[in-house]
N, C-alpha and C positions, 0 to 999 in steps of 0.2 A: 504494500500500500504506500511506504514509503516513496517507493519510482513512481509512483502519478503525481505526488506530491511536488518531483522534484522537473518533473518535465517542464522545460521552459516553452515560452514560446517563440518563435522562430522570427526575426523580422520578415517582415514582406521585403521582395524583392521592390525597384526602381526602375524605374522608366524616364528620363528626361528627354524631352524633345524641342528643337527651335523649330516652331514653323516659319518660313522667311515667303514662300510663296502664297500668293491669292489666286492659283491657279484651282480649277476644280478638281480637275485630277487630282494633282500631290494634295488639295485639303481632304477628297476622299482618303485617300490613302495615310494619312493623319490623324485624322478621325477612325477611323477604320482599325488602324495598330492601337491609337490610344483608348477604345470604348473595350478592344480586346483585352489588353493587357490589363486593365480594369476591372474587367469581369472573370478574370482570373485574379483576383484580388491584388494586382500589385499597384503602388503609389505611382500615380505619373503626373507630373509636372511639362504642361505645354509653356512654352516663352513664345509670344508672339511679335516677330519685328517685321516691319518695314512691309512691304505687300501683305504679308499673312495676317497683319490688324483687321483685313477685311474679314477677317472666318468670325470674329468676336464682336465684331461694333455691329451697332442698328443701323436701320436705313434712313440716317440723317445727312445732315449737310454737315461739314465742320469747315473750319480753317475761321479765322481772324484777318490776316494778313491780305494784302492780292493775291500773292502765290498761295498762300495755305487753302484759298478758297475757292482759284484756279485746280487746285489739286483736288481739291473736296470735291467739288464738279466732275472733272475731267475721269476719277479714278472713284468717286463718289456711289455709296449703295454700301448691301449686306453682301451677305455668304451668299446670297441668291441670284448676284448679279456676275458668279465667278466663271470664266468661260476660261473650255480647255484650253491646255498648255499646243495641243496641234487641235487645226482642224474648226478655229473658231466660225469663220466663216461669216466675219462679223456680229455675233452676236447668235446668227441660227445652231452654230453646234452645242451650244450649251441648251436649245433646245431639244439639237436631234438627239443627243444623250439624254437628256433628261426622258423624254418617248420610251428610249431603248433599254435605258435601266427602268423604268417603269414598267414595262413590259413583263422583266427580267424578276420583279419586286425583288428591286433594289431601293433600298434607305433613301431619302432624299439625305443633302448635304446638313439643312436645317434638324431634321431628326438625329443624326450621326451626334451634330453638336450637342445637341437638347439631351441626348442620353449619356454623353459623356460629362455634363452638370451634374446630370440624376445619378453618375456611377462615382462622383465625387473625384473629377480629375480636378487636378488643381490649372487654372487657364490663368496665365499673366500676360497682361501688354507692356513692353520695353518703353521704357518712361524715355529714355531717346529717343526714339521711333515716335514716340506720340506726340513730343516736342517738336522736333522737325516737321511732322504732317500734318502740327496742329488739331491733333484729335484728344478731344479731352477727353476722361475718364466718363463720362457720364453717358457718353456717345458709344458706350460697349453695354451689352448684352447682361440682365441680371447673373450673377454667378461666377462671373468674371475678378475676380482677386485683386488689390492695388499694385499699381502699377512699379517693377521693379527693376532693378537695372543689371547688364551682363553681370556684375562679380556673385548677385544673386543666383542666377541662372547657374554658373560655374561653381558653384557651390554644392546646388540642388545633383551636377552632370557628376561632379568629381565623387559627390556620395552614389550615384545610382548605378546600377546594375549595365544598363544599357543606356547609349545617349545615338539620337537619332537627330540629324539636320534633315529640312525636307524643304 
């Protein structure tokens, strides 16, 4: 009786990941490692910089500045506005996928995110990245974490098990 006593518990494995693209593709493929590795109980920590802010912000405008608000505009929307890495077609292939993975019953990219909230991934926007694009914290998605900067991220990668760029 005494060895059940003494059994410890095991930490969870680590996952850290940067997403750097707002491509659909690598955000499925993002989403997709990170709702896994989740639901295999291990701790993942997404860092979001620079294009990949789209997977996490609402479909608002932001920017301050000309340029900030040129960019809000020009690169402006949610995870729903992300169109493949090939094959955009201006705008229709993110349709014609969208068809084909539906077809397929394939997740939407919105659901992927939404379960990966609900499976308690930890999601951060790189407070550089958000300063430069002018996107303020309140222009991300509830469940979304305060915004941290690389030495944190480097921190969360040097402890984790696995570290993925995407």
């Amino acid at each position: 009786m005494d060895e059940l006593n003494n059994v410890t518990q095991e930490e969870p494995k680590k996952l850290a990941m940067v997403v750097m693209s707002g491509d659909m593709d690598k955000l499925f493929g993002a989403f997709i490692i990170a709702t896994g590795a989740a639901a295999m109980g291990m701790r993942v920590t997404m860092f979001f910089t620079f294009w990949g802010l789209r997977a996490i912000k609402k479909n608002v405008r932001t920017g301050k500045t000309l340029f900030g608000r040129m960019l809000g505009a020009m690169y402006g929307g949610d995870i729903t506005k992300s169109n493949p890495s090939k094959f955009s077609f201006g705008g229709m292939g993110r349709w014609m996928f969208g068809k084909m993975m539906g077809a397929h019953n394939v997740s939407k990219l919105v659901e992927l995110r939404d379960l990966a909230v609900d499976l308690g991934v930890d999601l951060y926007g790189c407070q550089m990245s958000m300063d430069v694009m002018e996107i303020p914290q309140d222009a991300f998605i509830d469940g979304v974490k305060e915004p941290v900067g690389v030495g944190f991220f480097l921190a969360e990668a040097q402890e984790a098990d696995m570290q993925l760029f995407i």
